[in-house]
N, C-alpha and C positions, 0 to 999 in steps of 0.2 A: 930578488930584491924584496926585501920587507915592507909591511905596512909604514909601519915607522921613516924608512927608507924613503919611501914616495913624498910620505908626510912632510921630511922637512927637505928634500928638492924641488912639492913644489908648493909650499906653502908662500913662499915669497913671491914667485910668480902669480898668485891667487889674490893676494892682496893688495898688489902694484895693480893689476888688474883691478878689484875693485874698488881702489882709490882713484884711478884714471877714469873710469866710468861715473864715481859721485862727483868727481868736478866737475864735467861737463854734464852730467846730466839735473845737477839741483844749481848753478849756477852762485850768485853771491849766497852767503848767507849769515853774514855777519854786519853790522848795523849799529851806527847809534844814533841816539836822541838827546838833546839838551834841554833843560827849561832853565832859561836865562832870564833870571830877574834880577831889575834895576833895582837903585833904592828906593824907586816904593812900590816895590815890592810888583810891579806891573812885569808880564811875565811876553817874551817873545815870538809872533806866531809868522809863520809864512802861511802862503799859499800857491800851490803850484799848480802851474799850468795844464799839467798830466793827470790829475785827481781832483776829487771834488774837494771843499773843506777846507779848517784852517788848521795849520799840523805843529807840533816842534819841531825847530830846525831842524835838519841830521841827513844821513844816509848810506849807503854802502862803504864798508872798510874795503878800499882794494889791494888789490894783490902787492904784497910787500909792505903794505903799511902798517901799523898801527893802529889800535882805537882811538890815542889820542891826537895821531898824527893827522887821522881822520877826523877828528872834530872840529880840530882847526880848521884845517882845510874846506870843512859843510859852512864853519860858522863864518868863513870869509866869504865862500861862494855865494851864500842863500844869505846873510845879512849884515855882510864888512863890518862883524864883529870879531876883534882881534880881546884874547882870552890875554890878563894882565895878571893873573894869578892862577894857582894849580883847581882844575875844576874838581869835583864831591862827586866818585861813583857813587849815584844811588841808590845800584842794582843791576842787575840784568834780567831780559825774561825771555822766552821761548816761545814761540805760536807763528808755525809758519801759515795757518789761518789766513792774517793777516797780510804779510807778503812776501816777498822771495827771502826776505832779513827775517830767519827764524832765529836768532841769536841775537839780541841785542841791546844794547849796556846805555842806562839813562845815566848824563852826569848831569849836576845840577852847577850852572855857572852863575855869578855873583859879582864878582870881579873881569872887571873888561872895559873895553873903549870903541867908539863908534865914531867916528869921524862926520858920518852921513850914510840916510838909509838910502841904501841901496837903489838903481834902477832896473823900471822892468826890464826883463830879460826871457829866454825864448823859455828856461825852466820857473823861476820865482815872477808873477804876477802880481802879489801883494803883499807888502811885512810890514811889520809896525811893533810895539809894545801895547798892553790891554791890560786892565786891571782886571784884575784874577775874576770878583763878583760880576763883574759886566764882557765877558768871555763874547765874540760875534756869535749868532746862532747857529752856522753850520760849523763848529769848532767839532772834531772828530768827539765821538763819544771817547776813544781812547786815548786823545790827547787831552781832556778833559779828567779823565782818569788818573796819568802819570802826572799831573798839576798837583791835584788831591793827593796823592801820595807822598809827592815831594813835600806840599805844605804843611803834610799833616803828620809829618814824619812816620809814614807807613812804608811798611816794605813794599817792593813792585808785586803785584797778581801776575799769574801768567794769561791771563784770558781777558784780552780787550772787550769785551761784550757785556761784563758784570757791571 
């Protein structure tokens, strides 16, 4: 049996293998985020119960879904905002740094409707709408960041920390 020979009987075995080992060993890693502003321009934060700070919406894409499937889905969970129009990728960026979501896609929403905010719940502790200048102060330096980007029509950085 030849080099070549071994090569591709067991190449596939090699790969299945290491695809089965990064699922379970990096877990989610796909993510988005929203920055949902009204008409004036006051932009959407939560705050959850599991971390410190005020965040954008968003969070893990699960298995079989979607990004957009997923954004509905965060933006009903975390603020029974239902999307009335097609939301604005405004990029994607990478840093798994930050947290187990090294992968993931800001869209910018505009259009939408809210019936009524939300009640606490055991994940979302506090949401509201804030105008952009008067941001709370423990507002993430990185959600602070993807605001600025959005506003300022700047592409996303990949490193929360700048």
């Amino acid at each position: 049996m030849s080099i070549q020979d071994i090569r591709v009987r067991f190449e596939p075995l090699i790969r299945h293998v290491f695809h089965f080992y990064a699922r379970f060993a990096r877990g989610m890693t796909l993510g988005v985020r929203a920055v949902v502003l009204d008409a004036d321009n006051r932009v959407f934060l939560v705050k959850h119960s599991y971390v410190s700070g005020w965040h954008l919406p968003g969070g893990g894409v699960e298995t079989g879904e979607t990004f957009m499937e997923s954004l509905k889905r965060e933006l009903i969970e975390e603020g029974r905002i239902e999307m009335t129009g097609e939301p604005h990728l405004h990029g994607l960026f990478f840093n798994r740094r930050v947290s187990r979501r090294d992968h993931v896609a800001v869209y910018v929403v505009r259009s939408f409707q809210q019936d009524r905010m939300p009640e606490r719940n055991h994940e979302i502790i506090a949401c509201g709408f804030f105008d952009v200048a008067e941001l709370p102060p423990d507002t993430t330096r990185g959600t602070r960041l993807r605001i600025a980007e959005v506003l300022e029509n700047k592409p996303i950085t990949e490193d929360w920390s700048r």
